[in-house]
C-alpha positions as CSV (number, residue, x, y, z in Angstrom):
1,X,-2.7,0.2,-0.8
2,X,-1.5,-3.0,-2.8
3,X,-2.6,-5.4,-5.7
4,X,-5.7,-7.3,-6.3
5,X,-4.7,-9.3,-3.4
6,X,-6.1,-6.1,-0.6
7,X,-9.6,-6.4,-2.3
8,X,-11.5,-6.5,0.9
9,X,-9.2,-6.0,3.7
10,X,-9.8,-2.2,4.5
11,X,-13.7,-3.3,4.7
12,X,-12.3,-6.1,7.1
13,X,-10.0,-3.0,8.8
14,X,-13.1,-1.1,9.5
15,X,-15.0,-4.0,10.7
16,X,-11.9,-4.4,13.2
17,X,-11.0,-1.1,14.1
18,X,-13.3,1.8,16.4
19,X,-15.2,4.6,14.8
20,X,-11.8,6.9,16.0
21,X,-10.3,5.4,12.8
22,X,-10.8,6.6,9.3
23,X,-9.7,4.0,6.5
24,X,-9.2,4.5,3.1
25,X,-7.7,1.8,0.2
26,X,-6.5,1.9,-3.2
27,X,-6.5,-1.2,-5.3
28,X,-4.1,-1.2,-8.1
29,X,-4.7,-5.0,-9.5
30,X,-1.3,-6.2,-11.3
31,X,0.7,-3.3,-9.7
32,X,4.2,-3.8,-9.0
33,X,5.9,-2.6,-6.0
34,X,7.8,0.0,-7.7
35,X,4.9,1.1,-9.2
36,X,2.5,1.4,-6.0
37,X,5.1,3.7,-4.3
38,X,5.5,6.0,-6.7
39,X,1.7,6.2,-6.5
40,X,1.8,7.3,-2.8
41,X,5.5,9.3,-3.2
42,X,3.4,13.0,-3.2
43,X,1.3,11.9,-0.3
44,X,3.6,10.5,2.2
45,X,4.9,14.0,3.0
46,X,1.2,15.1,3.8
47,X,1.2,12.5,6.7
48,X,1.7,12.9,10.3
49,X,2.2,10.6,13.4
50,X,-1.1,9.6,13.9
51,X,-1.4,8.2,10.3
52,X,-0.4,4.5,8.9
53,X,0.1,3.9,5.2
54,X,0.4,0.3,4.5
55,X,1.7,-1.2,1.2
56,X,0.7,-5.1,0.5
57,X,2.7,-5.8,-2.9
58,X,5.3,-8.3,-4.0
59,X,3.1,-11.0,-5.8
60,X,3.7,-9.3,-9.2
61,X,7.2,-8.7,-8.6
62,X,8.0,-12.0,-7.9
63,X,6.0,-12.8,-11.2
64,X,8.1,-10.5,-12.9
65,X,11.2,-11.8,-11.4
66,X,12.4,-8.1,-10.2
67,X,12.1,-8.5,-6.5
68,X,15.1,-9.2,-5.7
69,X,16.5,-6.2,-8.1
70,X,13.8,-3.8,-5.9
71,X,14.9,-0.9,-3.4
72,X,12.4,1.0,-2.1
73,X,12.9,4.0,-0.1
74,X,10.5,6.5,1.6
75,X,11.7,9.7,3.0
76,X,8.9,11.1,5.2
């Protein structure tokens, strides 16, 4: 999941990774951080140790000029 910057990158996961792996994105172009988590908050409890979630943000914070400001926490 992340901004426009992940446009691509699970089709270059898949091309990386064996058929055992499912992959999935979510391209939220001019998401800020803050904003992507709270996208994924609901899901992260349906996930289990054998799953990775990976969030690429930060260029539109830094835009913004909130990153520093930003505290993120996931409880799974």
């Amino acid at each position: 999941m992340g901004d426009s910057h992940m446009r691509g990158c699970a089709a270059r996961m898949i091309a990386s990774l064996d058929a055992r792996f499912d992959v999935c994105d979510v391209v939220k172009p001019g998401s800020v951080t803050g904003k992507l988590i709270e996208t994924v908050k609901g899901d992260v409890g349906k996930l289990t140790m054998n799953d990775f979630l990976i969030i690429c943000s930060g260029t539109n914070d830094i835009d913004r000029n909130v990153s520093r400001n930003l505290r993120i926490s996931l409880i799974l």
